[in-house]
C-alpha positions in Angstrom: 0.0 0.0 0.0 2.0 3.2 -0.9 1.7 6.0 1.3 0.1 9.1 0.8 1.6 12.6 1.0 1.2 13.1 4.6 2.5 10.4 5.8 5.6 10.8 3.5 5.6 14.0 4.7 5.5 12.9 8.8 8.3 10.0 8.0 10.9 12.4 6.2 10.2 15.2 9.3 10.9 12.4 11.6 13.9 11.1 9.7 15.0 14.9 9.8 15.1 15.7 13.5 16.8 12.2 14.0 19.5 13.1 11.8 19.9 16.5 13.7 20.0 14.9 17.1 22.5 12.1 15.4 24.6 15.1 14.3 24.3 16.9 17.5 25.3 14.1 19.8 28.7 13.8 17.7 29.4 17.7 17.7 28.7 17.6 21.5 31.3 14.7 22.2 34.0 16.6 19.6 33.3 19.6 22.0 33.9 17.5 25.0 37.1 16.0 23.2 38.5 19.6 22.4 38.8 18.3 18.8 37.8 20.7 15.9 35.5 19.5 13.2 38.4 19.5 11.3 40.8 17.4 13.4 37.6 15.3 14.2 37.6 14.5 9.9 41.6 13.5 10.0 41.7 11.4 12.7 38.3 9.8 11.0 39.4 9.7 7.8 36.9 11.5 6.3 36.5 14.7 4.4 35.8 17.4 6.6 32.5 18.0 4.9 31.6 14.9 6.2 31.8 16.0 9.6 30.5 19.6 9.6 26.9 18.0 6.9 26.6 15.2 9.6 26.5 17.4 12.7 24.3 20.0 11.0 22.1 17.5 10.0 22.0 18.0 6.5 23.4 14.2 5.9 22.2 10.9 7.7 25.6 9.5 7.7 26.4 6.0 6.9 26.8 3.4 9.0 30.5 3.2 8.0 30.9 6.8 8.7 29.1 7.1 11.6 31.3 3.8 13.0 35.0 5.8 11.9 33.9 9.2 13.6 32.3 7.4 16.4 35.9 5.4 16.6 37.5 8.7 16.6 35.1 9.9 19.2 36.4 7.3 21.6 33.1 5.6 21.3 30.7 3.4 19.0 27.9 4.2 16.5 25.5 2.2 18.7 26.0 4.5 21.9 25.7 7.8 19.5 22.6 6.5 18.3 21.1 5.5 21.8 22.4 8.7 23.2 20.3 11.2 20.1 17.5 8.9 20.9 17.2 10.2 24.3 
């Protein structure tokens, strides 16, 4: 049964604010870290553009990104995720 506009609508707004509190949670450890976004992308691996999309919430990250900066973090994906879920 395909969805109608609404709920389209309702699923990408909720998709939205999870990215942003995905993207928030790794911009608050950085912060905690003292890292830059930019020394955040380096010791990553990742472009720097990476990091500053993914903590504005403009990008839902994937997995393998989200495990590399979470890695870098000091952390894992899983307790990024449980902690923007809060």
């Amino acid at each position: 049964m395909a969805r109608s506009g609404k709920q389209r609508a309702a699923q990408e707004a909720r998709e939205g604010r999870r990215q942003a509190r995905v993207g928030a949670e790794i911009a608050r450890r950085r912060e905690v870290k003292g890292m830059t976004a930019y020394g955040l992308a380096k010791a990553a691996g990742v472009e720097p553009v990476v990091v500053r999309y993914t903590e504005a919430g403009e990008r839902d990250p994937r997995l393998s990104t989200l495990d590399v900066l979470a890695e870098a973090l000091g952390t894992t994906a899983g307790k990024i995720l449980e902690a923007a879920e809060e």
